[in-house]
N, C-alpha and C positions, 0 to 999 in steps of 0.2 A: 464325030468324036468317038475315041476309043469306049468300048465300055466300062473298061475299068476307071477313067477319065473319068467319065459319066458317071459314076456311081459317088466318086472321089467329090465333086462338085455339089452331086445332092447332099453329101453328106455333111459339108460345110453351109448351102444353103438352108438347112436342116433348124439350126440354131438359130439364125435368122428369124426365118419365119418363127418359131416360136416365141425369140423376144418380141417380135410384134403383137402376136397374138396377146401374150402376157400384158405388155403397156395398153393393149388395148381393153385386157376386161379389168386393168388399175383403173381405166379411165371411164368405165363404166360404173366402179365399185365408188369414185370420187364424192357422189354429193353424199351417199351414208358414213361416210368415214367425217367428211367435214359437218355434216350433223351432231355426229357423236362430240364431235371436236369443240364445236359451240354448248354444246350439254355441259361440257365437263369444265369448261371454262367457267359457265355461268352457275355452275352447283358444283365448287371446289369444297373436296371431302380431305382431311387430315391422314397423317398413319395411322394405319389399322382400324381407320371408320371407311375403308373406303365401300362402302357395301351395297350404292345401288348403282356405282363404278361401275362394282367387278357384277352385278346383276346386266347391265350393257353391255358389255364386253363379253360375258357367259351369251348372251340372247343372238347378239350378230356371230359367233363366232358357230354356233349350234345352227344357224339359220345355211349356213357355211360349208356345213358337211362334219364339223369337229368335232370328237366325243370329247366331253369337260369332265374332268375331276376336280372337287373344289375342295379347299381347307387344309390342303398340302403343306408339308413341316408344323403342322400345328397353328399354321396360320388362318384366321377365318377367313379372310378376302382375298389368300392367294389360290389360284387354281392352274394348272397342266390341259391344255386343248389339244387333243391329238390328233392328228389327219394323216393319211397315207398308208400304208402293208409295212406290219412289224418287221418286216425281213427288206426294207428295201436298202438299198447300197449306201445310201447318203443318208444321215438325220439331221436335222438343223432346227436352231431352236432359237425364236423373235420375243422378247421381249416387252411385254405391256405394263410400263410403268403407269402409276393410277393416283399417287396423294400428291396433294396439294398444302403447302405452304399455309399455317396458323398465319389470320389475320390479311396476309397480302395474295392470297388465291395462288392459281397455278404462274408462279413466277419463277418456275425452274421449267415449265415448258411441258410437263407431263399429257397434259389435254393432248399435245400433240404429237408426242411418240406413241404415244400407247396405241392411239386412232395409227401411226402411220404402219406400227406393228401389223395391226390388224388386217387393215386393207392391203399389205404386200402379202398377208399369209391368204388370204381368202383370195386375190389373183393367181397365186400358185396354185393351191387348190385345184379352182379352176381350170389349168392351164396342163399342169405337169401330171402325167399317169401316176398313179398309186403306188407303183411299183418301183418306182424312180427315188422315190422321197418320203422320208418320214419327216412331218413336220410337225411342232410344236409350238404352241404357242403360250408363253408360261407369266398368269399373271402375277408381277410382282407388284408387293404393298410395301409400305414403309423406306421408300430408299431415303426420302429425309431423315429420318431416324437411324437408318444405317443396319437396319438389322436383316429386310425381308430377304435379300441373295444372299447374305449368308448363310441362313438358317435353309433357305432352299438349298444351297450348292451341298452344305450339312447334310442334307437329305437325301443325297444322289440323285436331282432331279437334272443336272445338265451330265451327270456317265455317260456316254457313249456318244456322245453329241461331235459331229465331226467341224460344226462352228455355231456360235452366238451373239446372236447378235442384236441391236435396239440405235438409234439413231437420235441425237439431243438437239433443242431447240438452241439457237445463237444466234451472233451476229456474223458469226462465221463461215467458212464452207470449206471442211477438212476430211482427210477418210482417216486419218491414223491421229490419235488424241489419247493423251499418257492422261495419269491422274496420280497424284500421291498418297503414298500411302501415310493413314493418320492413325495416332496411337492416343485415346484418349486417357484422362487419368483426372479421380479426384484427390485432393490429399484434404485429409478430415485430423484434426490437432484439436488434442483433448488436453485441458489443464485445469486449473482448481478456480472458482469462483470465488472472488473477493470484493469488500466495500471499497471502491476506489479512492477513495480521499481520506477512510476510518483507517483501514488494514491491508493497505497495496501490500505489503511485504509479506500478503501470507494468501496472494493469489499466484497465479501461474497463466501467465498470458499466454493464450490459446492463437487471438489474433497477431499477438508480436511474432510469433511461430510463420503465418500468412505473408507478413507484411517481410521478414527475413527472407521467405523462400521467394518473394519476388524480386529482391535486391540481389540474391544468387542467380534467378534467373537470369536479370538484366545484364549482370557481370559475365555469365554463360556465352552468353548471344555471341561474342566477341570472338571464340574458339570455334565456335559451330562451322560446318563446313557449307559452303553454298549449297544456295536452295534450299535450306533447313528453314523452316515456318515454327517459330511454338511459340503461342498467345493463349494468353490465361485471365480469367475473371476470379474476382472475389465472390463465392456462393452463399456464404456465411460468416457475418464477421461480428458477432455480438447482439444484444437485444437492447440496451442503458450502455450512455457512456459512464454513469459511480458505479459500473460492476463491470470487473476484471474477467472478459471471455472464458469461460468453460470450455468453451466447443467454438470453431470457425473452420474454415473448408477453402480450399481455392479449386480451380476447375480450368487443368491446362490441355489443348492439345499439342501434337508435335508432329510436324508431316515432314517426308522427305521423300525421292523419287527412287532412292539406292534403297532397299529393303534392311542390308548389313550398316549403314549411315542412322536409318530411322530407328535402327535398336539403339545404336551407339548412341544418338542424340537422348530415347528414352531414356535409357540406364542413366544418363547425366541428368538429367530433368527428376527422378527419384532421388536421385546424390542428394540434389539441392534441397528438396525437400527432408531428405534424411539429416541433414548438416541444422537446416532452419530449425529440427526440433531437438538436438543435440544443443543446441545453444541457447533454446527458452525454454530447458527440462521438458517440455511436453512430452506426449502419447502421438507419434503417426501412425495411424489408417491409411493404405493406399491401395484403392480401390481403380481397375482397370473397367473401361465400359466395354459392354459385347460390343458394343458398333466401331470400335477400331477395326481397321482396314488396313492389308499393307499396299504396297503400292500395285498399279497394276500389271501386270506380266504383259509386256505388247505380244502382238502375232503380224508382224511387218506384212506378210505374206496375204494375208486373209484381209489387211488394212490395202495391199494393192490392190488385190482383187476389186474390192470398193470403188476404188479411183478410177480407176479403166471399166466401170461402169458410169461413174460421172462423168468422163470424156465419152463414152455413146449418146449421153444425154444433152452433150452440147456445154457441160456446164464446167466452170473454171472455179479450183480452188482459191480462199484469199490465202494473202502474203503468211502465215500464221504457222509457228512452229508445233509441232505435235506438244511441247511445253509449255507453251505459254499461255499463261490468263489460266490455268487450270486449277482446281480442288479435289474434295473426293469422293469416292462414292462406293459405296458395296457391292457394284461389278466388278470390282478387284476380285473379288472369292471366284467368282466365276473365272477368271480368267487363269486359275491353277487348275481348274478341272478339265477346262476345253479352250480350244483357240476363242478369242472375243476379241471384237469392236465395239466400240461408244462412238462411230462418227460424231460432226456436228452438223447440222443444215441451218441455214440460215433465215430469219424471219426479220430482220429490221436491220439498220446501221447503230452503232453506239450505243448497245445493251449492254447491259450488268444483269447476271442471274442476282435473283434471289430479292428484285426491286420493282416494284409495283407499276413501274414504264413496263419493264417485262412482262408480267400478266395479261396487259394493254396489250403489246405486240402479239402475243400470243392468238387472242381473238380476233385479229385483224385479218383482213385479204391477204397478207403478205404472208401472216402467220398462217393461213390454209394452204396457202402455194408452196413455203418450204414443208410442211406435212407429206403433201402429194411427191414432192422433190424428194422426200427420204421414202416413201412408199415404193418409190418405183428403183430407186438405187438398193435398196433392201432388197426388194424380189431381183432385180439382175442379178445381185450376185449371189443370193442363192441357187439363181436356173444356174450363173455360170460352174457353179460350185459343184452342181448335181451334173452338169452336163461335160465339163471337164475336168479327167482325172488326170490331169498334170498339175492343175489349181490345187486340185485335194491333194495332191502330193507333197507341194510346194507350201499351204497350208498347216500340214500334217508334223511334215519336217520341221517348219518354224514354231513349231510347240515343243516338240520332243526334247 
């Protein structure tokens, strides 16, 4: 064989062997990750308690080779784990989500991204020179609550990041997964207290203001353009029915996938509430929450890259459009800063987040194996990302 030939062949068998190497110290790294995964299962922490969490997650990732910074953006349980030479070519930055769901435990699957985070960054580690990769492993708190990637992305902690990425529990198996963006909103109507049945004529119905803006909404609905979501609760609607509300509140959100669609729908969703207190004299407050989200920016590019890692792994996506079955979450922020994914891996058939089957699955053998399943497609396509600069190209481009 020519030497040039020869040289051309190793250099392709090159990558090879390091994927092996790689799935091989995943597969060495498997039963402390699925430890971790049982831990956190069984001792499900809230937003922004997560604190002997991110004490787990700081302990393996330190034992790891990672230097930790903790209490980043002002958060106490989020922390930044860095590995690798500040000058290397590539940076990538994995995701450890950590709370868990009031009352129904980890039934959005966190026990087991956060473990799968962990284990594909501590294989890298291991595997990929220093020089090669700057990697990060950044604990985020509160995604139920909607606030912790915000206030990180807030912070500059994903700059320079050339992708990010974290991997979710489902019934699924997808590499590219949209979310919508949600705009939350209270409307708080102020009116005058009255004895109901003594002096109704010299009160100011605060709740008739609620009970208006729901009948605009409902009339609304009708115009909305597809795929527009907005469902709302009554948060306060009086304290006695012989006293004429003072004060009553409703609590809507509004999602949509079009970012210029989700304004248009908000702005209408204000209207309605500005029209409801125009016509029962009231006082409207309209109070936006930090945890609205707009939708998220896809990176097609860095979503294939994923998938031609789960065809090396043997594995086959289901039937499932990157839209369907989806909600939201505050890796939207991140995804205007740097290219991001939110895969999904799959742990069971016929799951619903957010439902205490789900928790169940979660703990289960099957819920360990799609763990290890997202561990080991996370670190591929990081090595592929550090190891091919046409990916990071093609990546790069699909941001820009």
């Amino acid at each position: 064989m020519p030497r040039a030939v020869e040289e051309e062949s190793m250099a392709e068998a090159a990558p090879a062997d390091e994927r092996e190497r790689l799935l091989r110290a995943l597969d060495h790294g498997a039963a402390a990750a699925c430890d971790l995964a049982r831990w956190m299962n069984a001792h499900p922490e809230p937003s922004l308690q997560e604190r002997e969490t991110q004490a787990r997650y700081i302990r393996y990732l330190d034992e790891h080779g990672f230097a930790v910074e903790t209490g980043t953006a002002g958060l106490a349980t989020a922390f930044v784990a860095k590995w690798g030479a500040p000058d290397a070519p590539v940076c990538a930055a994995l995701l450890a989500e950590m709370d868990a769901l009031p009352e129904i435990g980890h039934a959005c699957g966190h026990s087991l991204s956060g473990p799968a985070s962990l284990l594909a960054a501590a294989g890298l580690a291991a595997v990929v020179p220093s020089d090669a990769l700057r990697l990060q492993v950044v604990g985020c708190p509160a995604e139920e609550t909607g606030i912790g990637k915000r206030r990180l992305a807030a912070a500059g902690v994903f700059e320079g990041c050339d992708a990010v990425l974290v991997a979710h529990a489902s019934d699924m198996r997808r590499a590219h997964r949209l979310f919508l963006g949600n705009r939350k909103f209270e409307f708080v109507f102020h009116g005058r207290a009255a004895h109901a049945a003594a002096y109704p004529e010299e009160g100011t119905n605060a709740l008739d203001a609620v009970i208006a803006t729901f009948v605009a909404v409902g009339l609304l609905r009708q115009q909305l353009a597809d795929g527009v979501r907005l469902h709302g609760i009554v948060s306060e609607g009086g304290s006695a029915p012989n006293v004429i509300p003072e004060r009553a509140s409703a609590r809507f959100w509004v999602r949509a996938l079009d970012r210029a669609v989700l304004d248009d729908a908000a702005s209408r969703l204000v209207q309605c509430a500005q029209g409801a207190a125009a016509a029962t004299g009231t006082r409207l407050e309209v109070q936006e929450d930090e945890s609205s989200s707009p939708p998220l920016r896809p990176n097609q590019a860095l979503a294939d890259l994923y998938r031609r890692q789960l065809d090396r792994l043997g594995l086959e996506e289901t039937a499932d459009a990157p839209g369907a079955r989806i909600g939201s979450s505050d890796i939207t922020h991140v995804s205007y800063v740097a290219p991001t994914i939110h895969p999904n891996f799959p742990i069971g058939r016929d799951l619903q987040l957010h439902t205490r089957a789900f928790a169940e699955a979660a703990g289960t053998p099957a819920g360990e194996a799609g763990m290890l399943e997202a561990a080991r497609a996370l670190a591929l396509t990081v090595l592929a990302l550090t190891r091919e600069p046409e990916a990071r190209r093609a990546v790069a481009d699909a941001a820009a």
